[in-house]
ZADO-1210 file (C-alpha; in nm, 4 decimals, padded with zeros to 6 digits):
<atoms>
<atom x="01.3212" y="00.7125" z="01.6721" code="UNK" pos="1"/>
<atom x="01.2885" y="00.4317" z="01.3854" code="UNK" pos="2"/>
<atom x="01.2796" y="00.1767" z="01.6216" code="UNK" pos="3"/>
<atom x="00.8990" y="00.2716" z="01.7693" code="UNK" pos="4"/>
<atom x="00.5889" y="00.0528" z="01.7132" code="UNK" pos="5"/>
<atom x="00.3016" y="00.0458" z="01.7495" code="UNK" pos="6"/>
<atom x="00.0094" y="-00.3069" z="01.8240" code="UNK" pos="7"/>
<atom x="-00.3379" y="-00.2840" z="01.8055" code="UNK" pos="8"/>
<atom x="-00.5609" y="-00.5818" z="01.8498" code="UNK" pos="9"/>
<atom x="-00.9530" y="-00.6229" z="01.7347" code="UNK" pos="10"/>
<atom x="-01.2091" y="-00.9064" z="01.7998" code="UNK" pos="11"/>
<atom x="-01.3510" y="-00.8877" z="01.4625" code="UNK" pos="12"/>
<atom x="-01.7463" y="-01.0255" z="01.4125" code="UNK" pos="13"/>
<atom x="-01.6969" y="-01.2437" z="01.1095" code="UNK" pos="14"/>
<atom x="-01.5050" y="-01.6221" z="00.9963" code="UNK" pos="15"/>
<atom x="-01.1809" y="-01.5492" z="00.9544" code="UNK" pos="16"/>
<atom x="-01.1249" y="-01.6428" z="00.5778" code="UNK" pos="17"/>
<atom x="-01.3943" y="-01.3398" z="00.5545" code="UNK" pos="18"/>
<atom x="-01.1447" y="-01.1283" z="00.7564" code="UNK" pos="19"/>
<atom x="-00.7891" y="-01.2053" z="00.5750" code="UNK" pos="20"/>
<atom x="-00.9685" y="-01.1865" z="00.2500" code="UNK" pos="21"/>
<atom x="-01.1297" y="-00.8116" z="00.3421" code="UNK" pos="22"/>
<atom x="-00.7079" y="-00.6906" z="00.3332" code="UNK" pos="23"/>
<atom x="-00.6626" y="-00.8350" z="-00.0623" code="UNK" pos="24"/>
<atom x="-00.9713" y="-00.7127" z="-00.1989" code="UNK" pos="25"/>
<atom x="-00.9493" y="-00.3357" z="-00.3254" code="UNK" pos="26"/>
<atom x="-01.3013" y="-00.3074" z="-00.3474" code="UNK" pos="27"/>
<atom x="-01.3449" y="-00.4352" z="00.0208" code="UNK" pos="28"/>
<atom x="-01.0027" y="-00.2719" z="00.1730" code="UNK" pos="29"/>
<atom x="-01.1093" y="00.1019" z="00.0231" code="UNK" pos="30"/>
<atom x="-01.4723" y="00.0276" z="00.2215" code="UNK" pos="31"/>
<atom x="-01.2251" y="00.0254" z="00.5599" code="UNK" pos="32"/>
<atom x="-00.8984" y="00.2033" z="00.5066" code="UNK" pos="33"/>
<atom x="-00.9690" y="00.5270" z="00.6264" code="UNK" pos="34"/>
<atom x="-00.8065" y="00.6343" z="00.9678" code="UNK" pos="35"/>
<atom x="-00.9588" y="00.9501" z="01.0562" code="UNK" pos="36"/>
<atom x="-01.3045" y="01.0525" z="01.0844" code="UNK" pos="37"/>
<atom x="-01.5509" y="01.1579" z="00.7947" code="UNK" pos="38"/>
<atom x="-01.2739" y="01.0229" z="00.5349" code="UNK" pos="39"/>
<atom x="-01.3849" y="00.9634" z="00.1473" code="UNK" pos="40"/>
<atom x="-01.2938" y="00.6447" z="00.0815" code="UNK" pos="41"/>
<atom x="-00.9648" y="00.6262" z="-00.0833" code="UNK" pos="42"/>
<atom x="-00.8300" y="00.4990" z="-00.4300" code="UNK" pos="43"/>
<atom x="-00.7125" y="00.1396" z="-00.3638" code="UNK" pos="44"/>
<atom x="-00.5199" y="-00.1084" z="-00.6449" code="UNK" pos="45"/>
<atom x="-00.3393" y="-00.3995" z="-00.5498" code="UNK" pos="46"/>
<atom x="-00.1789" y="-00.7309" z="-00.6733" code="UNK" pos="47"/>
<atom x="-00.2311" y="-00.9649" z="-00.3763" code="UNK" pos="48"/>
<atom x="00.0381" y="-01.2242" z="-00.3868" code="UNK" pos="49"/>
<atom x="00.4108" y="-01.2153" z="-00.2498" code="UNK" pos="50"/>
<atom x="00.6240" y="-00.9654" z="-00.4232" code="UNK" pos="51"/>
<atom x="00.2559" y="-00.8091" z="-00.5096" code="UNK" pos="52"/>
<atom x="00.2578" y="-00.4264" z="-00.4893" code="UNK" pos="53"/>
<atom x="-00.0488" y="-00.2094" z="-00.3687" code="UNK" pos="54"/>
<atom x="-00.1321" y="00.1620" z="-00.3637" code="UNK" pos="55"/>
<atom x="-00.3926" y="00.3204" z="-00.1005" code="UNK" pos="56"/>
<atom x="-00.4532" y="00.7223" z="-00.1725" code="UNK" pos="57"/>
<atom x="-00.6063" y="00.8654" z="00.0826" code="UNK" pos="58"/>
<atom x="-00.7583" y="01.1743" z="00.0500" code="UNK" pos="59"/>
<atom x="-00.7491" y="01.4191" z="00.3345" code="UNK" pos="60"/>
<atom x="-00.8809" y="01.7311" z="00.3085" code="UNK" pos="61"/>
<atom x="-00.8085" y="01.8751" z="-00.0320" code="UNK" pos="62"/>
<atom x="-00.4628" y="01.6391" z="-00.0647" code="UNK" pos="63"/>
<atom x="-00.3989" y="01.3158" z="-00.1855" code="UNK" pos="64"/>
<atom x="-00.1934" y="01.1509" z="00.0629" code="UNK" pos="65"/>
<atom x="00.0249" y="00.8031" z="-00.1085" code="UNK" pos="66"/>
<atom x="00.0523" y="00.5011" z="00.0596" code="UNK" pos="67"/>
<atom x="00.2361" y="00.2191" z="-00.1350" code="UNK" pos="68"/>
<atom x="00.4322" y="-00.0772" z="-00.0433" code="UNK" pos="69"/>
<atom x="00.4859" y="-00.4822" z="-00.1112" code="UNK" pos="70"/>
<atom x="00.3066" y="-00.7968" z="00.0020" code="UNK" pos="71"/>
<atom x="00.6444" y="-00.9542" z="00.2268" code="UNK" pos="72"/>
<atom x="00.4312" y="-01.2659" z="00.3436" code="UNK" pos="73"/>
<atom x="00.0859" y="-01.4049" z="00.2766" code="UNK" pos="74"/>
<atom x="-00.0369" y="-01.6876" z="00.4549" code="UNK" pos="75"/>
<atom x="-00.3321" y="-01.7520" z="00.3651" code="UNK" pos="76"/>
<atom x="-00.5896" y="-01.7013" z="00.6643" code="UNK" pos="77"/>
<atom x="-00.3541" y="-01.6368" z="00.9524" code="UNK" pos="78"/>
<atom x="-00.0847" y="-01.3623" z="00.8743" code="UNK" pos="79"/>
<atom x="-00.0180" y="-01.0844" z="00.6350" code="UNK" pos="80"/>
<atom x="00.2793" y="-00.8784" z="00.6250" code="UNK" pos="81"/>
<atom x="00.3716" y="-00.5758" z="00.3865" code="UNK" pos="82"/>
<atom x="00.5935" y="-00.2842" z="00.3529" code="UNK" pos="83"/>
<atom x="00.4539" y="00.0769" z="00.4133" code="UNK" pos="84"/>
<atom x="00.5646" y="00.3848" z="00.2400" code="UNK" pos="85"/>
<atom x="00.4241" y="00.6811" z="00.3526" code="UNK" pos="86"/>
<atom x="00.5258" y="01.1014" z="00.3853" code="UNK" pos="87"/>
<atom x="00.5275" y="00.9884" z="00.7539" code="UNK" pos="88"/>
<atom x="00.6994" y="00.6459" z="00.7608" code="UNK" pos="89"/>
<atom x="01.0363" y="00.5355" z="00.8324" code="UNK" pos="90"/>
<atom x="01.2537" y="00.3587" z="00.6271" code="UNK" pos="91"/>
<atom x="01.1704" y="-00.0486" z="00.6489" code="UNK" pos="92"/>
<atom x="00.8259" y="00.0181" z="00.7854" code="UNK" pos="93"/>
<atom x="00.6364" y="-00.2813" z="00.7889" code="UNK" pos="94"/>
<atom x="00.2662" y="-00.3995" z="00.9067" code="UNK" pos="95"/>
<atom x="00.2104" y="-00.7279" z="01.0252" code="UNK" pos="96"/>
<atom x="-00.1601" y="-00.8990" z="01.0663" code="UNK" pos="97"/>
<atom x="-00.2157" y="-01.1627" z="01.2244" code="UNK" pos="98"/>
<atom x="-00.5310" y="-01.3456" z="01.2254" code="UNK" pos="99"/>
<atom x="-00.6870" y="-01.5902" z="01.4897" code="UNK" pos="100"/>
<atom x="-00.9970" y="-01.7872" z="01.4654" code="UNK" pos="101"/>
<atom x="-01.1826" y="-01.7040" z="01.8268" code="UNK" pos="102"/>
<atom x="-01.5112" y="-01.9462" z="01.6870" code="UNK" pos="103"/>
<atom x="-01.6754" y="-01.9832" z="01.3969" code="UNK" pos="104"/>
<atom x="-01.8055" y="-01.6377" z="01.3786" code="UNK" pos="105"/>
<atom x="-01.5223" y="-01.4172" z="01.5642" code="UNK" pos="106"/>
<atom x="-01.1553" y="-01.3704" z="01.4243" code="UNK" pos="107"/>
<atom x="-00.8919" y="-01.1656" z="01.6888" code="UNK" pos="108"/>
<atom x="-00.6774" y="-00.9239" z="01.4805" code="UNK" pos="109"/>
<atom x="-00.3347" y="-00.8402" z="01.5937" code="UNK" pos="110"/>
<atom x="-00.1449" y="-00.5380" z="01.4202" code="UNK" pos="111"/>
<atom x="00.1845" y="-00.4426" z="01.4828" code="UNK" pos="112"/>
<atom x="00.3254" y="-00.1519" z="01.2550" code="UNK" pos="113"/>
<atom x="00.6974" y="-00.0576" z="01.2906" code="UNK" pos="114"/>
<atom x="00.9113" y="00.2506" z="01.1997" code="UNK" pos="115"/>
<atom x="00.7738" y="00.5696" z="01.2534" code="UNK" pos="116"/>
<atom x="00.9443" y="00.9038" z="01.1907" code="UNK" pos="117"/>
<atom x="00.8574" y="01.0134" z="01.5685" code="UNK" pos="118"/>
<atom x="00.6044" y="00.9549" z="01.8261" code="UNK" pos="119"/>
<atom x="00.3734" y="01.2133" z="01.7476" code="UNK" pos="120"/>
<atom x="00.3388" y="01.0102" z="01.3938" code="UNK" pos="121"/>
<atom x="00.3444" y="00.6422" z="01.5696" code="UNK" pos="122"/>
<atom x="00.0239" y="00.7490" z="01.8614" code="UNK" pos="123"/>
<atom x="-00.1481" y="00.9232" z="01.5067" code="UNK" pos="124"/>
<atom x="-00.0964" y="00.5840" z="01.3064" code="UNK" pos="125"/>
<atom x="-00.2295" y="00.4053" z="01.6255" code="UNK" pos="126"/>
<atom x="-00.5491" y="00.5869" z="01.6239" code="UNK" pos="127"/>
<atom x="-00.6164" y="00.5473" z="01.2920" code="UNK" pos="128"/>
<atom x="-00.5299" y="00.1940" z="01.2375" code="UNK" pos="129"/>
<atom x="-00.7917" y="00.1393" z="01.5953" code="UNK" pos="130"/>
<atom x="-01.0295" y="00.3245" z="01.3556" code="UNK" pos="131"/>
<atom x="-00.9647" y="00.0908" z="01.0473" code="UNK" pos="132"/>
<atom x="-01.0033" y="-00.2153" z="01.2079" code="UNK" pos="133"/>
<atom x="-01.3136" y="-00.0800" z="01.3957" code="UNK" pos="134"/>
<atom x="-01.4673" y="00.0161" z="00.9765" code="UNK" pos="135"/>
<atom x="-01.3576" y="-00.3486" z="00.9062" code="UNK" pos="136"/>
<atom x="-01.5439" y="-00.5009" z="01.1875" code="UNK" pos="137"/>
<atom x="-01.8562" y="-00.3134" z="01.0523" code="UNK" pos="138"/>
<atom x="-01.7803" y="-00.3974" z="00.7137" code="UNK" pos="139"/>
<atom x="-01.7163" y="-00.7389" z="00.7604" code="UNK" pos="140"/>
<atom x="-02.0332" y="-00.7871" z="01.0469" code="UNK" pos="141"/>
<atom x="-02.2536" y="-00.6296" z="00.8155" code="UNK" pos="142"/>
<atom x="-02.1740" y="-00.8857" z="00.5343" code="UNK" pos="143"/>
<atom x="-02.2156" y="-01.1627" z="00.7644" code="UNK" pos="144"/>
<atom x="-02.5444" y="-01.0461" z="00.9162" code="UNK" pos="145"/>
</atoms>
């Protein structure tokens, strides 16, 4: 079951150097990375270059819930790729973003995450990465406006 993925793609309301930049910035990526509704935001540290590690802990319900991996690629404002460790991830899970500028104001986001455990996890991690990028299209519109 390893071999499932998942791709989600968002038109996101903001330039797209606003967009790419929203993923390295801990204070701006805990403001978005929550998949599931009524979340606190999580505890986010990162060091954004290749090779770079980050943690995201999510808090759901009364756990803490560990999500850690490495920054794989970084190209600076059209694709970002990094590992993800998680209790429900595979093995060699990776996310990769890639970013498109639509206009001046509009940036598509594609998303494809790889290597679930089974398909009850990969249709969970699909709804809550549609949720994330839906809290970054607010985040980022909001900064805009």
């Amino acid at each position: 079951m390893t071999d499932l993925r998942l791709d989600v793609t968002k038109t996101i309301h903001a330039p797209i150097e606003k967009v790419f930049d929203a993923w390295l910035d801990p204070e701006r990526l805990k403001q978005f990375m929550m998949p599931a509704a009524n979340m606190p935001q999580p505890e986010v540290s990162n060091d954004a270059r290749k090779g770079g590690k980050f943690s995201i802990i999510m808090h759901v319900g009364e756990n803490k819930v560990a999500h850690t991996g490495e920054y794989l690629e970084l190209d600076r404002p059209s694709k970002l790729v990094f590992s993800w460790n998680s209790p429900c991830s595979a093995e060699g899970s990776t996310v990769s973003i890639y970013f498109k500028q639509l206009d001046s104001e509009n940036t598509e986001v594609k998303l494809s995450h790889v290597k679930f455990i089974d398909k009850q996890t990969q249709q969970d991690h699909h709804n809550g990465w549609q949720r994330i990028l839906g809290h970054l299209d607010e985040l980022c519109h909001c900064a805009v406006a």
